[in-house]
C-alpha positions as CSV (number, residue, x, y, z in Angstrom):
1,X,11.3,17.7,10.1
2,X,15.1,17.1,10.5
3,X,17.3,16.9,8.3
4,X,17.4,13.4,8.3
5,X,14.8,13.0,5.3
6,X,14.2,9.1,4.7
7,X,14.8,7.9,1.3
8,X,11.6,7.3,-0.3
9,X,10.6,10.9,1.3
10,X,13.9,12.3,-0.8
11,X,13.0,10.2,-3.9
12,X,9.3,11.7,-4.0
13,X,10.8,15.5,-3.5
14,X,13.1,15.1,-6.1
15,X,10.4,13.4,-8.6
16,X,8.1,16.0,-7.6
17,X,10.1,18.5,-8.5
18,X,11.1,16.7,-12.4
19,X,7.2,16.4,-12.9
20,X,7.0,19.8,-12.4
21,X,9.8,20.7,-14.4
22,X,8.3,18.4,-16.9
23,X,4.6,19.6,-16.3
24,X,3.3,16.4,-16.1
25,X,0.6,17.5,-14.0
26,X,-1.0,14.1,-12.6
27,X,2.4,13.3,-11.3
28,X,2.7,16.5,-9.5
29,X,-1.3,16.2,-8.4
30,X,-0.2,12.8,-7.0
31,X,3.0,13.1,-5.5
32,X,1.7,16.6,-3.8
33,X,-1.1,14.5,-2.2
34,X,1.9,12.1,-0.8
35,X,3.5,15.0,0.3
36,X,0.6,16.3,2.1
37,X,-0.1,12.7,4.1
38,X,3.4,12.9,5.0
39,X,3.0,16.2,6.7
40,X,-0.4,15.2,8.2
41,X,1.6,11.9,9.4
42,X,4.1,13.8,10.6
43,X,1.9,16.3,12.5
44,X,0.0,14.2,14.0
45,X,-0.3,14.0,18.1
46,X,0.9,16.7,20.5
47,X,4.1,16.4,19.1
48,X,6.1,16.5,15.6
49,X,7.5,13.6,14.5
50,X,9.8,12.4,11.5
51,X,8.3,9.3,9.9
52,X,10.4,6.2,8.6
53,X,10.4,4.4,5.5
54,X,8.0,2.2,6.4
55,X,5.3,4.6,7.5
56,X,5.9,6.5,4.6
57,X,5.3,2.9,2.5
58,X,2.2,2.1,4.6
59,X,1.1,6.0,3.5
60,X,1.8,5.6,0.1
61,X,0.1,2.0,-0.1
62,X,-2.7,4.1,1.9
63,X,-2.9,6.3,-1.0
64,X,-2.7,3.9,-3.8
65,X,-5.6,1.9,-2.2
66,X,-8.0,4.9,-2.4
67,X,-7.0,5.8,-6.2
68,X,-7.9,2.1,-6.5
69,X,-11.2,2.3,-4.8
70,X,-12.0,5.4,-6.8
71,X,-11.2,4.0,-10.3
72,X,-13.1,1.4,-9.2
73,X,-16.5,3.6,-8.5
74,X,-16.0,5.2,-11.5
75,X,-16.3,3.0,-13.3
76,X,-19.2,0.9,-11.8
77,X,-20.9,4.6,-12.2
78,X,-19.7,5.1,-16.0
79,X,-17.2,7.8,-15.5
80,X,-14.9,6.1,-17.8
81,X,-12.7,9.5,-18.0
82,X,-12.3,9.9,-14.3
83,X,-11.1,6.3,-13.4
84,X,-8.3,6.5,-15.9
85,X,-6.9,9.5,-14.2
86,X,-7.2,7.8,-10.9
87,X,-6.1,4.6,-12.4
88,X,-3.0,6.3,-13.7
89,X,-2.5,7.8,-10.2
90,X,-2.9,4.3,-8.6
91,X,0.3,3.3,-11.3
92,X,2.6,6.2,-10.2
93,X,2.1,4.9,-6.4
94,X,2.6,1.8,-6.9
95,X,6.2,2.5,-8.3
96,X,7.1,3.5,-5.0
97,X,5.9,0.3,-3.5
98,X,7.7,-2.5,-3.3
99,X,7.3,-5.4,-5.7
100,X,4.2,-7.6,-4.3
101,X,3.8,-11.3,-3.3
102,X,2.5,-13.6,-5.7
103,X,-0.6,-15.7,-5.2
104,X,1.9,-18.5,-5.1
105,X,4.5,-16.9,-2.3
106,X,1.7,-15.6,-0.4
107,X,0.2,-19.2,-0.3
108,X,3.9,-20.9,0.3
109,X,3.8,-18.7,3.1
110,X,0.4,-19.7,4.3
111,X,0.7,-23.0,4.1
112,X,4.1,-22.8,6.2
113,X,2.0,-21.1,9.2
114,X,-0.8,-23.0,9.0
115,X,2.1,-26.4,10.0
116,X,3.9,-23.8,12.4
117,X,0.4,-23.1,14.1
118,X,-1.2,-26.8,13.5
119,X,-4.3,-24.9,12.6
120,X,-7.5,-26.7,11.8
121,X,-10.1,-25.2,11.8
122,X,-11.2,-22.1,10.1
123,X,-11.9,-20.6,14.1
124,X,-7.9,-20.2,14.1
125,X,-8.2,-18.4,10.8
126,X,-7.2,-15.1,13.1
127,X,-4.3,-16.0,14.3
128,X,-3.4,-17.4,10.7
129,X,-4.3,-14.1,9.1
130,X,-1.6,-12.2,12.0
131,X,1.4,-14.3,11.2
132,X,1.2,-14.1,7.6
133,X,0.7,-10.8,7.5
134,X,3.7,-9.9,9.9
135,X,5.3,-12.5,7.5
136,X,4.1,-10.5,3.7
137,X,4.6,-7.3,5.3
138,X,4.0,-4.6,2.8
139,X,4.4,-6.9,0.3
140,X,0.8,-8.4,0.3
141,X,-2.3,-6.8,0.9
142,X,-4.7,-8.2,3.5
143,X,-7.7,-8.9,1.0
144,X,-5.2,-11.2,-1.1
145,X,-4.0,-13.0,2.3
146,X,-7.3,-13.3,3.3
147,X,-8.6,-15.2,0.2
148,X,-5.9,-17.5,0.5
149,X,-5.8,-18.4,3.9
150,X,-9.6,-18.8,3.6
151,X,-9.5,-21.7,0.5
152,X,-6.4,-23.0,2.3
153,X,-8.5,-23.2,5.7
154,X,-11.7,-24.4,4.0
155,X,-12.7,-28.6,4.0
């Protein structure tokens, strides 16, 4: 790694090292796992790379996604316990992301592609689906776009 470390990859060292300072052990859990996808990111190929800001986002939105999923499973199996930790993991991630889209921006959005495209039919829902995301960016998950463009596409 140079010595060029990207912002968010400086902003989780030095929280990592307050949690442990402050022994607040499912931040340092968390923001060790981070640490570790960062170094498999980095690894990766026949050749060590640096990552950027935004793959380090699209890691840690990687990360909060399966905290998510677990809590989720959890709790559909009655581990009440176990998807609060995961659901407080999911939380600490997700201050590292930025802010998302609202149903209502996401939509605005939508509905602006839909006119740049003159889509009409739900078989163009692809290429709907690509622009708004490019669009959203990190800021909207594809599930949420999805849903959208879907009631926005549907007679």
């Amino acid at each position: 790694m140079s010595d060029e470390t990207s912002g968010l990859q400086a902003r989780i060292d030095a929280d990592l090292k307050q949690a442990m300072r402050d022994r607040d052990e499912t931040a340092k859990l968390t923001l060790r796992a981070v640490k570790t996808a960062f170094m498999q990111a980095r690894t990766s190929g026949n050749v060590a790379h640096d990552i950027s800001d935004a793959d380090a986002l699209e890691i840690i939105r990687r990360e909060a996604k399966r905290r998510r999923d677990a809590a989720d499973e959890f709790q559909r199996v009655g581990a009440a316990d176990r998807a609060e930790a995961e659901l407080a993991e999911y939380a600490l991630l997700q201050s590292y992301l930025p802010q998302p889209l609202s149903g209502t921006e996401i939509e605005a959005i939508a509905r602006e592609v839909i006119a740049e495209l003159n889509v009409t039919s739900m078989k163009q829902m692809g290429q709907v689906m690509q622009a708004v995301l490019a669009r959203t960016g990190a800021r909207a998950d594809g599930k949420s776009v999805n849903q959208i463009v879907r009631q926005l596409l549907t007679p």
